[in-house]
N, C-alpha and C positions, 0 to 999 in steps of 0.2 A: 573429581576432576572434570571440568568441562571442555570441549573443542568449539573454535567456531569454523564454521564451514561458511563461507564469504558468499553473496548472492549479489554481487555487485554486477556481473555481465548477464546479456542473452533476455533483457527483459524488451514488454513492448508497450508506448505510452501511447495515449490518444486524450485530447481533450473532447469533454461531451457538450452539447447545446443544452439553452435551459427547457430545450422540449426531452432532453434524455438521450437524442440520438449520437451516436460517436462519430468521432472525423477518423478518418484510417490510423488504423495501426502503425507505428511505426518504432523502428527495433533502435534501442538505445540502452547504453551502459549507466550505472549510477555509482558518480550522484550527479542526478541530471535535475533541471528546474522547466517547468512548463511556462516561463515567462518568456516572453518575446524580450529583445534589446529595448531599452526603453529609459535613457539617460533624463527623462524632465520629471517622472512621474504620470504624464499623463493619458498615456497608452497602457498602462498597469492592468494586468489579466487578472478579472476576477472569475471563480467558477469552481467547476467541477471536472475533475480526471481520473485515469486509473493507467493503474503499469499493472501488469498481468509477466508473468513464466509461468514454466513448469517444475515443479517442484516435488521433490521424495526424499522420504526419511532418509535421517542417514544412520551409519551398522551405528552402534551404542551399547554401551553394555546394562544390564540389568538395574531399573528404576530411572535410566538415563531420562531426560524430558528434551524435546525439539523445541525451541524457542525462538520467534523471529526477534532479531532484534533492529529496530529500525534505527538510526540515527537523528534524522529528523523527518516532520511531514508538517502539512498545512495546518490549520488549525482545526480542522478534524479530519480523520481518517478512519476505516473500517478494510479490515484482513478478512478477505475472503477462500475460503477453500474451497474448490469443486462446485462453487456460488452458494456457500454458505458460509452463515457469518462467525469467523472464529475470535475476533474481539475487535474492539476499537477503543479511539484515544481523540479525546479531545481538549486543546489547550493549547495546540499551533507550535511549530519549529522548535518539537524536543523530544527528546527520546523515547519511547516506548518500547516494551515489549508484547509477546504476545505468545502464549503457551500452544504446540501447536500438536503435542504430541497425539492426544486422539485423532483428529482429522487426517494426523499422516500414518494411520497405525498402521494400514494394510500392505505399507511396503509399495504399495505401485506410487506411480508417476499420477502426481496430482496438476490441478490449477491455481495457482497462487494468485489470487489480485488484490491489490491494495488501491481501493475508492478513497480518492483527499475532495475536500472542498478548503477553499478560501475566499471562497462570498461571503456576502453581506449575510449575516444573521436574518436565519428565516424561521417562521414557527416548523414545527415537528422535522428540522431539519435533526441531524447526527450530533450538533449542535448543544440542541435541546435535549438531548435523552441521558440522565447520567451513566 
């Protein structure tokens, strides 16, 4: 039997510049989109973001696995724990998952971020790597 445990509130989003650097943090619920209003098409944000929380296993009984499950994301993204990379998905506005049980084993309070892009295809972007 599995539980889901919901991660829908208490995250924080920032869009990054294409030199890497971030605009402020700012705290929002999901499911939230990093596009600005934009009725013509022509103002259409292309790039790079991340939402970050805090995140900790939760109690499970023996062989139980932690599993993010995302609903949707840009057309790549990378799950990060603790700033290390626990999987990514590439293929834009669909499901994925992502096994998280080693990273969360110790029981403490981790850092959860999920890096999306939906730019233009670049070489050795996340993109590129299968």
């Amino acid at each position: 039997m599995s539980e889901r445990f919901p991660l829908m509130r208490d995250w924080e989003f920032r869009r990054l510049s294409e030199s890497g650097a971030g605009e402020e943090w700012q705290r929002i619920d999901l499911p939230h989109t990093p596009f600005s209003p934009d009725l013509d098409g022509r103002d259409h944000w292309l790039g790079e973001c991340e939402y970050r929380r805090a995140a900790r296993a939760q109690p499970a009984g023996a062989g139980a696995r932690q599993v993010l499950h995302v609903g949707a994301a840009m057309h790549s993204a990378r799950v990060l724990v603790d700033g290390v990379e626990a999987g990514r998905h590439s293929g834009g506005y669909l499901p994925f998952e992502v096994d998280l049980t080693e990273a969360l084993a110790n029981g403490g309070e981790h850092e959860l971020v999920l890096a999306l892009d939906n730019g233009p295809l670049r070489q050795n972007s996340v993109k590129d790597i299968g």
